[in-house]
C-alpha positions in Angstrom: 24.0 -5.2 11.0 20.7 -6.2 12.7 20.2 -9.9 12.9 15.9 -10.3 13.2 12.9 -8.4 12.8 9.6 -8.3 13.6 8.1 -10.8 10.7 4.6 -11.4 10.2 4.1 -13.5 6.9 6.0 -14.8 3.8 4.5 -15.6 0.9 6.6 -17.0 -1.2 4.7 -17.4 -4.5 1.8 -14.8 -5.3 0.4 -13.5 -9.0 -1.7 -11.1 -7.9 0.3 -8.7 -5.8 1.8 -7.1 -8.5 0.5 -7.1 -11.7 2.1 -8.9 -14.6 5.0 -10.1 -12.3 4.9 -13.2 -10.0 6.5 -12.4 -6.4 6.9 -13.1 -3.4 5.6 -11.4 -0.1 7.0 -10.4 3.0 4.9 -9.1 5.5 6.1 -7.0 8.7 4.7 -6.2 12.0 3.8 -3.2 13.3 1.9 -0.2 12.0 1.4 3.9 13.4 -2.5 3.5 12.1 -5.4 1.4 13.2 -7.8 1.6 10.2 -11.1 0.5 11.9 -11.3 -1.7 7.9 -8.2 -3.3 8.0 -7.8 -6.7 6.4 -3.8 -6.8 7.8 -4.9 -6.6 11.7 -3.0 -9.9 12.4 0.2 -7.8 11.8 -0.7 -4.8 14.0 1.0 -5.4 17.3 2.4 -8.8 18.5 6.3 -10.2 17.9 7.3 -12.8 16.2 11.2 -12.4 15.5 12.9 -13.7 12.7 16.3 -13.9 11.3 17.0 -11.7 8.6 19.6 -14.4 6.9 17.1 -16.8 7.1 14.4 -14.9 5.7 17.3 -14.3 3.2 17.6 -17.6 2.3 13.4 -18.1 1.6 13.9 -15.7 -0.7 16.6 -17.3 -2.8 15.2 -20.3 -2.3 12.1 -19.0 -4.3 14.0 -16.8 -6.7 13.9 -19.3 -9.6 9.6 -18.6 -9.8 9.9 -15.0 -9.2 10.7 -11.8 -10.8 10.2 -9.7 -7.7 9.8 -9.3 -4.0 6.5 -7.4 -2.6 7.0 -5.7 1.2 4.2 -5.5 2.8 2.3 -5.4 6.5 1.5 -3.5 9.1 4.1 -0.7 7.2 7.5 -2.3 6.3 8.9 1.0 6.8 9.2 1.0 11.1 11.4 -1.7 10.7 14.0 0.4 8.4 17.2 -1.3 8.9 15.5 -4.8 8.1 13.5 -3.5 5.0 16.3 -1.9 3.6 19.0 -4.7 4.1 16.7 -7.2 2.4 15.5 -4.5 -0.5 19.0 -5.0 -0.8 19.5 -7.9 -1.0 16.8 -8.9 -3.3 18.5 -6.1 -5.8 21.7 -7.6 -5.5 20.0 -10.9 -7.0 18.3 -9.0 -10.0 15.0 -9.3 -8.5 12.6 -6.1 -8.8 11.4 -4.4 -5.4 7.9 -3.7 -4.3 6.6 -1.8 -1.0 3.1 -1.6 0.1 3.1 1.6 2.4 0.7 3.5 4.2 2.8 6.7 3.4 3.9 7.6 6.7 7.6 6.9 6.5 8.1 9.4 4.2 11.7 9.4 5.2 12.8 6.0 4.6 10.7 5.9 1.5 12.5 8.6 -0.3 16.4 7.0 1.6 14.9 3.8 -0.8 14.7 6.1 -3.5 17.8 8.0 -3.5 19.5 4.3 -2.9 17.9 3.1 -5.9 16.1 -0.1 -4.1 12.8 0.6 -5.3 11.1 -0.3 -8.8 7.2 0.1 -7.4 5.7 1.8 -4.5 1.9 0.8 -3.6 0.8 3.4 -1.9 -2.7 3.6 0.2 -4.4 7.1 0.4 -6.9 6.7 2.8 -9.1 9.8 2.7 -8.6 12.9 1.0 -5.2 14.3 1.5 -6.5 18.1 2.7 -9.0 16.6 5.4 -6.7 16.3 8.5 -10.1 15.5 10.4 -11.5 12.8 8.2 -8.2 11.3 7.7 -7.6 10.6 11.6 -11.3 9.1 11.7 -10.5 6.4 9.0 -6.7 5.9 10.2 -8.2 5.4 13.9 -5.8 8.3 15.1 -6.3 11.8 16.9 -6.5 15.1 15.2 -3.0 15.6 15.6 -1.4 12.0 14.5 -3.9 11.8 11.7 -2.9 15.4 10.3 0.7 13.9 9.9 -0.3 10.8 8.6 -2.1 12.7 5.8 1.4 15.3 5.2 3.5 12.6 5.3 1.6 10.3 2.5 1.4 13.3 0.4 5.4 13.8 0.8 5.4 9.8 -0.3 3.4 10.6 -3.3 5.5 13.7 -4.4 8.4 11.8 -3.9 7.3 8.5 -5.5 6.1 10.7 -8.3 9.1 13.0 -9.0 11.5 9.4 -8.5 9.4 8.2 -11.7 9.0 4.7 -10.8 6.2 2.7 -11.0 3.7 4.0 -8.5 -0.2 2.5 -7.8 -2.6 4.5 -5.4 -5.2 2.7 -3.6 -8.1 3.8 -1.5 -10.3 1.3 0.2 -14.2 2.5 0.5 -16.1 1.6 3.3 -19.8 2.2 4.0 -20.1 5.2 6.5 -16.3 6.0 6.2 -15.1 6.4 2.9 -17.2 6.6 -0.1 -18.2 8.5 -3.6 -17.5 12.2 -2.6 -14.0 10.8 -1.5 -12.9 9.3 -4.4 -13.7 12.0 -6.1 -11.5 14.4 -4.0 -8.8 12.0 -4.2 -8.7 11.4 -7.7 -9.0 15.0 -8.5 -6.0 15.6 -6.7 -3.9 13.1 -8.1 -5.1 14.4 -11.7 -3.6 17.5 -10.5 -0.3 16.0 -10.1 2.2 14.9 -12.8 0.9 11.5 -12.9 3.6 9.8 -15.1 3.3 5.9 -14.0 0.3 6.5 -11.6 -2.1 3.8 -11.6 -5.3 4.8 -9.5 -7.4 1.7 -7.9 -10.4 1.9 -6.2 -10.4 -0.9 -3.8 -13.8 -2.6 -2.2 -13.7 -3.3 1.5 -15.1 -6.2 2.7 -16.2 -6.8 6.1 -15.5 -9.9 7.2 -11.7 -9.8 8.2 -11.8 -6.3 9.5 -10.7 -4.7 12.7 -13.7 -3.0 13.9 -16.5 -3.2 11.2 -17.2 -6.9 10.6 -21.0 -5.6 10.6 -21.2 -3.0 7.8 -22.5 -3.8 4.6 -20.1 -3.8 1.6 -20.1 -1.9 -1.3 -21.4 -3.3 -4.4 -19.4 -4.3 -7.5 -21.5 -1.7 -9.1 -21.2 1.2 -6.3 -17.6 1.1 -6.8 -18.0 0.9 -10.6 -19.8 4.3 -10.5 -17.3 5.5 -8.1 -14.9 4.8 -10.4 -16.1 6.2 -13.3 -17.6 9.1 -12.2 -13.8 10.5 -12.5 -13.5 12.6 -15.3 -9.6 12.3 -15.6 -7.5 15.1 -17.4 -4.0 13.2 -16.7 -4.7 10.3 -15.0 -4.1 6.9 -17.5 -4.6 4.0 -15.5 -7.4 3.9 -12.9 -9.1 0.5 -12.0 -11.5 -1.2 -9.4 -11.0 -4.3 -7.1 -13.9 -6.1 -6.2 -14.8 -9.5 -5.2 -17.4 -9.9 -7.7 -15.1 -9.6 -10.9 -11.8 -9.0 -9.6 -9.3 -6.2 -11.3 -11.3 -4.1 -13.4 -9.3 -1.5 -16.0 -11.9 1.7 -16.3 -9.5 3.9 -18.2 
């Protein structure tokens, strides 16, 4: 069994990572994108082992307050032996199992399903899926790498989907880089799908803590609000904004 990974953050009490639930977070390092917006650079590159027995024992520790276990990063799923060992073991205490994924492991996300260590997957949909182009420009990749990206988060979703667990989509808009037309791409493809427990969120980025675009002007609560409800959903149940103005926002 491996004895460390590459940890970034813990966490250990949070009500606002998963809805209705209070968990606790674990956050990895590493990630295949570089999302010229993201709020999660810190956990990029860099090492900081840890020992998986003792990052065991946090989460026991805290178990008494919680109801869950989030996974989060940089993309918990590089690190697949460490993810799935303490997916385990968070199971094996009755605790439910969260992962925040960019979509690009599509492989050990569907080894989580078919092991039955997953109750929610949160996954982020950057740009629309059938843009290979624009999908490389807001996951900082080439052509090539941001074509993949893009298959492989569809795979995630399809697999997420036909697993019927709990599943949220999020896409982050960005002034210049993702915006109205988007969201309306996006959310017209995942009306398309059989939506089941799909919960749609329209996220606002903020500038401040981002990697590369600490200059561009945010969004306004009421941009993403028109966003937002400019979908005319046929399937979709559940879609909602995130804003710093107001917070989680249920629009259907």
């Amino acid at each position: 069994m491996q004895q460390t990974f590459n940890f970034g953050h813990f966490i250990p009490i949070s009500t606002v990572d998963w809805h209705g639930r209070s968990v606790s977070v674990i956050f990895f390092r590493g990630c295949q994108l570089r999302c010229p917006y993201c709020q999660n650079h810190a956990y990029i590159t860099g090492s900081s082992e840890m020992d998986i027995e003792d990052m065991k024992s946090q989460i026991s520790k805290t178990k008494p307050f919680i109801s869950a276990v989030v996974f989060s990063g940089g993309e918990p799923t590089l690190q697949r032996d460490a993810l799935i060992e303490l997916a385990g073991f968070a199971r094996s205490g009755s605790l439910a199992v969260g992962l925040e994924t960019n979509g690009f492991g599509a492989d050990v996300v569907m080894e989580m399903l078919d092991k039955g260590l997953l109750d929610k997957v949160f996954l982020d949909v950057k740009a629309p899926l059938d843009e290979p182009k624009q999908y490389a420009i807001v996951t900082g990749l080439n052509v090539d790498a941001g074509s993949k990206a893009a298959k492989n988060t569809a795979m995630t979703l399809d697999k997420c989907i036909r697993a019927g667990i709990e599943l949220e989509v999020r896409t982050t808009v960005f002034r210049g880089l993702v915006g109205a037309k988007d969201i309306r791409k996006i959310s017209q493809y995942l009306d398309e799908c059989d939506c089941g427990n799909l919960t749609y969120a329209v996220q606002q980025g903020l500038s401040d803590n981002t990697l590369d675009m600490k200059d561009t002007e945010k969004f306004s609560r009421q941009e993403v609000l028109d966003m937002a409800t400019a979908i005319k959903p046929v399937n979709l149940k559940d879609i909602r904004i995130r804003t710093i103005e107001n917070g989680e926002e249920r629009i259907v």
